[in-house]
C-alpha positions in Angstrom: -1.3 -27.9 6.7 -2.1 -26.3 10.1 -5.0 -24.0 10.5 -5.0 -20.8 12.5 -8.0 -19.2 12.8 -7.3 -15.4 13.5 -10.5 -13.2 15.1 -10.3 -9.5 14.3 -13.7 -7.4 15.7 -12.1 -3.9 14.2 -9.9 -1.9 12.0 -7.7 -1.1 14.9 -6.4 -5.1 15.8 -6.7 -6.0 11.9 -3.4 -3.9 11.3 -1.9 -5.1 14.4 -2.4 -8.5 12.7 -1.5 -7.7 9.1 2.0 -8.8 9.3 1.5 -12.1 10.9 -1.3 -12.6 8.7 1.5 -12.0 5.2 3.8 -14.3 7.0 1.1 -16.9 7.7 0.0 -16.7 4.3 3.6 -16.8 2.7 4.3 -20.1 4.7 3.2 -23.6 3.2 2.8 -25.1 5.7 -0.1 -22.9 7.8 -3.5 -21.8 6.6 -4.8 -18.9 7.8 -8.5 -18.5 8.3 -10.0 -15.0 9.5 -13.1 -15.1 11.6 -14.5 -11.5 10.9 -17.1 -9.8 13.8 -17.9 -6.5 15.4 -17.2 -3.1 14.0 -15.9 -5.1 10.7 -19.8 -6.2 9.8 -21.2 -2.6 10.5 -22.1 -0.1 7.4 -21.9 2.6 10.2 -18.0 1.9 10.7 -16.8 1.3 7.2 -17.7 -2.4 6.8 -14.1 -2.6 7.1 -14.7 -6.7 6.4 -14.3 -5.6 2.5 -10.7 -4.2 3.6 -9.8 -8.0 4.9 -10.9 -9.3 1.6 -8.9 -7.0 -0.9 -5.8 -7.5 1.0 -6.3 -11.3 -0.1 -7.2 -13.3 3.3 -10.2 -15.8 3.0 -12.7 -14.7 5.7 -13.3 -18.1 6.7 -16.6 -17.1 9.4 -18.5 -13.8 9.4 -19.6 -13.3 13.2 -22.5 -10.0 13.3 -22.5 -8.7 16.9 -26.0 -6.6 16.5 -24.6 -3.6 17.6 -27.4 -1.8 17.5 -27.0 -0.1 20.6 -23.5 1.4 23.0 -25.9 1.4 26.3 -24.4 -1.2 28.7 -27.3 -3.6 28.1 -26.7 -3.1 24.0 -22.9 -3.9 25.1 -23.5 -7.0 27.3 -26.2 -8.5 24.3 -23.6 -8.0 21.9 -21.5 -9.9 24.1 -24.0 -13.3 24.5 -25.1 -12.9 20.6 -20.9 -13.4 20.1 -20.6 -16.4 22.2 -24.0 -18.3 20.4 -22.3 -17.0 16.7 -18.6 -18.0 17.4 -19.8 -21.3 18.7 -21.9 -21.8 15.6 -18.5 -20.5 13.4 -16.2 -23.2 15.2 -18.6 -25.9 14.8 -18.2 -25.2 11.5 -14.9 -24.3 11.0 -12.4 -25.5 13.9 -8.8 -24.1 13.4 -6.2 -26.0 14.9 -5.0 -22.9 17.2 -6.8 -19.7 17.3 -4.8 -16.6 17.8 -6.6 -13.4 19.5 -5.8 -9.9 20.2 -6.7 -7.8 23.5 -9.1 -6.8 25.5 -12.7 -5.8 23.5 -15.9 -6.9 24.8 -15.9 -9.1 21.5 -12.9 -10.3 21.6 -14.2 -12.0 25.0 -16.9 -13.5 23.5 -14.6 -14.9 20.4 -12.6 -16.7 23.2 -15.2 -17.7 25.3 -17.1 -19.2 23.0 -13.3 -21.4 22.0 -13.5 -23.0 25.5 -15.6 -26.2 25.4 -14.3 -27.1 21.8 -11.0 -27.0 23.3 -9.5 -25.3 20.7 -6.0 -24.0 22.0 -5.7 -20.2 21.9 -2.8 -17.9 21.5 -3.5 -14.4 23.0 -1.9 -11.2 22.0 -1.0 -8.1 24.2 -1.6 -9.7 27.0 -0.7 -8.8 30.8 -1.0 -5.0 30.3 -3.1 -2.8 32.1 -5.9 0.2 31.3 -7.4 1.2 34.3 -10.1 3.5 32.6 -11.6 0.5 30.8 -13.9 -2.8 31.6 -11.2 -3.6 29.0 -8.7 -4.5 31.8 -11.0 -7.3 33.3 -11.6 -8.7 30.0 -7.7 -8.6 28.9 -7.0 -11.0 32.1 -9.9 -12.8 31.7 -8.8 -13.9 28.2 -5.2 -14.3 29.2 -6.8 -17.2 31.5 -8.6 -19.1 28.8 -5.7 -19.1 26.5 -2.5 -21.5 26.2 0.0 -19.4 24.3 1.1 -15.6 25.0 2.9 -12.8 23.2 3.3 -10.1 24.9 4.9 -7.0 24.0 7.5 -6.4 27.1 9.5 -8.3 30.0 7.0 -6.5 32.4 3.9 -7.6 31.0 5.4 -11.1 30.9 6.0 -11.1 34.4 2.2 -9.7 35.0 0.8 -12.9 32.8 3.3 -15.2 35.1 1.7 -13.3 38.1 -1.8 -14.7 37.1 -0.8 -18.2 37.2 0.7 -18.8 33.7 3.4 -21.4 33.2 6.4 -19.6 31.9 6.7 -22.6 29.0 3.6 -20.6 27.7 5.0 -16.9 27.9 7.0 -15.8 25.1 8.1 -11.6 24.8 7.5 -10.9 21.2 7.2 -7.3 21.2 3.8 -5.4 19.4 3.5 -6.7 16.0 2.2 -3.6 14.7 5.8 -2.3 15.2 6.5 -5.1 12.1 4.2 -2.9 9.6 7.1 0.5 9.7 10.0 -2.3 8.5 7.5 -3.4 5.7 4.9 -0.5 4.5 6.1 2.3 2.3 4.5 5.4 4.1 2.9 8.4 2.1 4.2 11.3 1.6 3.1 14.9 3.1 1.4 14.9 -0.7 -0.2 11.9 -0.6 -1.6 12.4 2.8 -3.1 16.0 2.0 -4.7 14.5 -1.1 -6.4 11.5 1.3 -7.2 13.6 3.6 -8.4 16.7 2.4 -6.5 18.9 4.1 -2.4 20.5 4.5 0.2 18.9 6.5 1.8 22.3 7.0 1.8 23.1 9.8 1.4 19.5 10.7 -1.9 18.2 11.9 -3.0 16.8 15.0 -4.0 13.1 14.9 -6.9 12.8 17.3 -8.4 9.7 18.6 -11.1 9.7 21.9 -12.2 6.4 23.3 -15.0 5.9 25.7 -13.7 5.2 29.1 -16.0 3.0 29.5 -15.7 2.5 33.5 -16.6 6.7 33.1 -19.3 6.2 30.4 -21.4 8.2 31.6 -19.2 10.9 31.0 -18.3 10.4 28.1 -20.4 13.4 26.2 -18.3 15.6 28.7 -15.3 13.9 28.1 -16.0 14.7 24.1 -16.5 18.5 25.1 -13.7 19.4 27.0 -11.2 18.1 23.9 -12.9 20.0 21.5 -13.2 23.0 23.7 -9.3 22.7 23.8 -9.0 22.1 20.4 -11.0 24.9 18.9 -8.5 27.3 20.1 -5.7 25.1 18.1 -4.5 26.9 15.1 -3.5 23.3 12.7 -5.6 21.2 11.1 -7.2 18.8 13.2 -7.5 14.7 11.6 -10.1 12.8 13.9 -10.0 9.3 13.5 -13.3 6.8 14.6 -14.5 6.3 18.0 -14.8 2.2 19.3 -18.6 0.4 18.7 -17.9 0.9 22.8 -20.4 2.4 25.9 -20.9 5.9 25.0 -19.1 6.3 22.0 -22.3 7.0 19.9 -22.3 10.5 21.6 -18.3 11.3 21.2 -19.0 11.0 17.5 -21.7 12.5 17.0 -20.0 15.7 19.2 -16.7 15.4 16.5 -19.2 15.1 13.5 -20.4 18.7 14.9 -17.1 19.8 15.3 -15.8 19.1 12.0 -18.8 20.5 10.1 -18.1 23.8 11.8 -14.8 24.0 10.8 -12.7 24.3 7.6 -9.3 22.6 8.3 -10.6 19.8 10.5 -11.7 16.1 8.9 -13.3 12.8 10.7 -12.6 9.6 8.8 -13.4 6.8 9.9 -11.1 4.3 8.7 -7.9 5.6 7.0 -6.5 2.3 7.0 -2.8 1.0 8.3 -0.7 2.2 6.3 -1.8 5.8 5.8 -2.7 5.8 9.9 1.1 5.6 10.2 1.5 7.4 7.3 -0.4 10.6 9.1 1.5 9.5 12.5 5.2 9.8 10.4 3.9 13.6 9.6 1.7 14.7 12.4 2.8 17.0 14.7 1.0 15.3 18.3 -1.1 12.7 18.9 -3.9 13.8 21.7 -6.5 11.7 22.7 -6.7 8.0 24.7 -5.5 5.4 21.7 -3.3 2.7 22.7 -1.7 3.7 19.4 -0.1 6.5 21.1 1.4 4.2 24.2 2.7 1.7 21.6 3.6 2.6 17.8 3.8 6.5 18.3 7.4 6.0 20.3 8.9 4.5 16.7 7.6 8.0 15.4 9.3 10.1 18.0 5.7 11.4 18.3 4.4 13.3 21.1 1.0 12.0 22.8 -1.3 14.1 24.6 -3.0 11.0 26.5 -6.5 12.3 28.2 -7.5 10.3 31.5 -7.5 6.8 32.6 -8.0 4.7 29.4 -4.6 3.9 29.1 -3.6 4.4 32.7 -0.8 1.1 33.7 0.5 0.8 30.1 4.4 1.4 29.6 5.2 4.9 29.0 8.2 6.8 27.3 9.6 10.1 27.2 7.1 11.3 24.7 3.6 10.7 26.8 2.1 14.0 28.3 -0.7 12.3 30.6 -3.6 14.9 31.2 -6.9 15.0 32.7 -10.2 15.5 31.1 -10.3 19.2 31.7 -10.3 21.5 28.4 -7.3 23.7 30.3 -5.1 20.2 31.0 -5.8 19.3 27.6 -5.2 23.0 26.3 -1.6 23.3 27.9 -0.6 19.2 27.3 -0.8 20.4 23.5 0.8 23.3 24.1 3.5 21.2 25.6 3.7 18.6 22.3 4.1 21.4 20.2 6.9 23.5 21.8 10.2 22.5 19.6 12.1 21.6 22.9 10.2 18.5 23.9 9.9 17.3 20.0 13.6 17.7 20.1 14.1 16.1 23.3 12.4 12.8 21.7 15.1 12.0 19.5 16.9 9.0 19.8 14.2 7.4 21.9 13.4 3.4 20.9 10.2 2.1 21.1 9.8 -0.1 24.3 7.6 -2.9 22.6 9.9 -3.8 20.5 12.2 -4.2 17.2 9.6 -4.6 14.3 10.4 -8.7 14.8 7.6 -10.0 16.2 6.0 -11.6 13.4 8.3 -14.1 12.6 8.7 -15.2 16.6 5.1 -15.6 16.5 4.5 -17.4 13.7 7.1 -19.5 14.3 5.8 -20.7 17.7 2.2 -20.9 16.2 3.7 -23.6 13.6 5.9 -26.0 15.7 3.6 -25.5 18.9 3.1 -29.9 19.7 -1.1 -29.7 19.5 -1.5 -32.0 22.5 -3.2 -32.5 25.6 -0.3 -30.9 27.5 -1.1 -28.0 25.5 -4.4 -27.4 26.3 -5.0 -28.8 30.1 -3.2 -26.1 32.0 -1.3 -25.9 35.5 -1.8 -22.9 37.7 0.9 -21.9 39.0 1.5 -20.4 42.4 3.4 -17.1 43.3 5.1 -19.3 46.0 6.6 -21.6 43.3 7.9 -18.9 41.1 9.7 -17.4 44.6 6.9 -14.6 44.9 
């Protein structure tokens, strides 16, 4: 039986993952071991690792981060406290391949640590870009200490080519997360207003704001324009959590403020994955900086008020309204989603990550992959070979 070990550091690459986890777990012939860290550990995120468990995946290694703090120092400690407990995890659990997702901070460290044991390591999302985020060095970085690469679309398999990869290595999968719509049941309007606490009609707005964390020290700012734009928005309002990232200790404490001001707004911080699409399926705009918006919200036909340079390089679609940070961009980009033109103007559209089939290409590769040397000793190679 081959073991993949599968590091999640938060709710939002855990239902990313959930599919290929079911299909790892479904096969015989694979083991699937789930190294939990960051946000997941945390009583002030959810201690979402509980979550893992009930869904019936052995958490093989529990990795605590210390986030104790969001200040750049807090963020680089977390970061060298990750490398000493992954190592210590591996050298007591060593998966045959280990399969990561991204570009976090922790995610880094999961990988980093993976290097001298020589474990080979199949990244996720690779080859994209957020120009907003330190999240865009550590993406590339990862992308160079792993051996196997699904990437959501042709162009972001060209960009991990561009940094030396061997195509042999480079398979398009499309976004996994897409994989969840073909197999979850969503809620219904009911169902959601009775999670939620609040009516989906008129139909919400899903909000999400992110640190951009190469802007952190904007970030209270950041958290005041949106609201300033949103307090004039006659819905109800659905925040979801900020990321354990630099600054975001001040956007929540901004929404928490917010909310208790106001009767048809709610903060939760962890609604899970299946109602998160669920509240996607019925909401009437996304606005905020989640990757969410730039990859699962085009199967939803969903507008997305994306706010600054978070998510600035990632594929677009027709239903992305880029903004600025400014409370008047913000206010007229959702005034924009909510006209019934451009909702209407949306229909048709296909999601440009994929077909909801990425699990099963994944998977696949992850359990005939040869385990070899060849694997895991690398060739660079050079723009002039590939006819660059």
């Amino acid at each position: 039986m081959r073991t993949i070990g599968v590091v999640t550091v938060g709710r939002s690459d855990y239902g990313i993952y959930l599919p290929i986890l079911r299909r790892m777990q479904a096969d015989s012939a694979l083991k699937p071991w789930v190294f939990a860290s960051g946000t997941h550990l945390s009583a002030d995120f959810g201690m979402t690792v509980r979550d893992i468990e009930k869904d019936g995946f052995e958490v093989r290694e529990r990795v605590d981060l210390e986030l104790v703090s969001d200040t750049p120092e807090g963020i680089a400690h977390s970061m060298g406290v990750g490398v000493v407990g992954f190592a210590a995890a591996y050298e007591r659990s060593r998966p045959d391949i280990l399969v990561v997702l991204g570009d976090r901070f922790d995610m880094f460290a999961a990988v980093a640590a993976a290097l001298p044991f020589k474990i080979p390591v199949a990244h996720l999302h690779g080859g994209e870009l957020t120009r907003g985020a330190i999240d865009d060095a550590l993406r590339h970085a990862i992308t160079k200490m792993s051996h196997l690469h699904f990437v959501a679309t042709e162009d972001y398999a060209h960009r991990v080519m561009q940094l030396g990869e061997e195509p042999r290595r480079v398979m398009v999968s499309g976004a996994p997360s897409l994989d969840n719509l073909r197999a979850m049941k969503l809620f219904t309007a009911e169902e959601m207003e009775r999670l939620v606490g609040l009516p989906m009609d008129p139909a919400p707005l899903l909000v999400t704001l992110h640190p951009v964390t190469l802007e952190y020290e904007k970030a209270a700012w950041h958290a005041e324009e949106l609201l300033a734009a949103l307090a004039a928005v006659d819905r109800p309002l659905v925040f979801t959590g900020t990321n354990a990232d630099t600054g975001g200790r001040s956007i929540r404490r901004l929404i928490d403020d917010f909310v208790g001001r106001r009767a048809n707004a709610r903060f939760v911080e962890n609604l899970g994955t299946c109602a998160y699409f669920s509240l996607m399926k019925h909401a009437a705009a996304m606005v905020g900086n989640s990757s969410s918006g730039m990859i699962e919200a085009a199967s939803f036909e969903l507008p997305v008020v994306n706010i600054g340079l978070r998510q600035d390089g990632r594929v677009r679609d027709a239903n992305i309204i880029d903004v600025g940070h400014g409370r008047a961009e913000i206010a007229a980009g959702v005034a924009k989603a909510l006209t019934p033109t451009f909702r209407s103007s949306l229909r048709g559209m296909k999601n440009p990550c994929g077909d909801g089939h990425a699990s099963e290409k994944i998977v696949e590769r992850l359990k005939t992959v040869t385990l070899d040397n060849d694997l895991v000793m690398k060739r660079f190679v050079d723009a002039k070979s590939m006819g660059g």
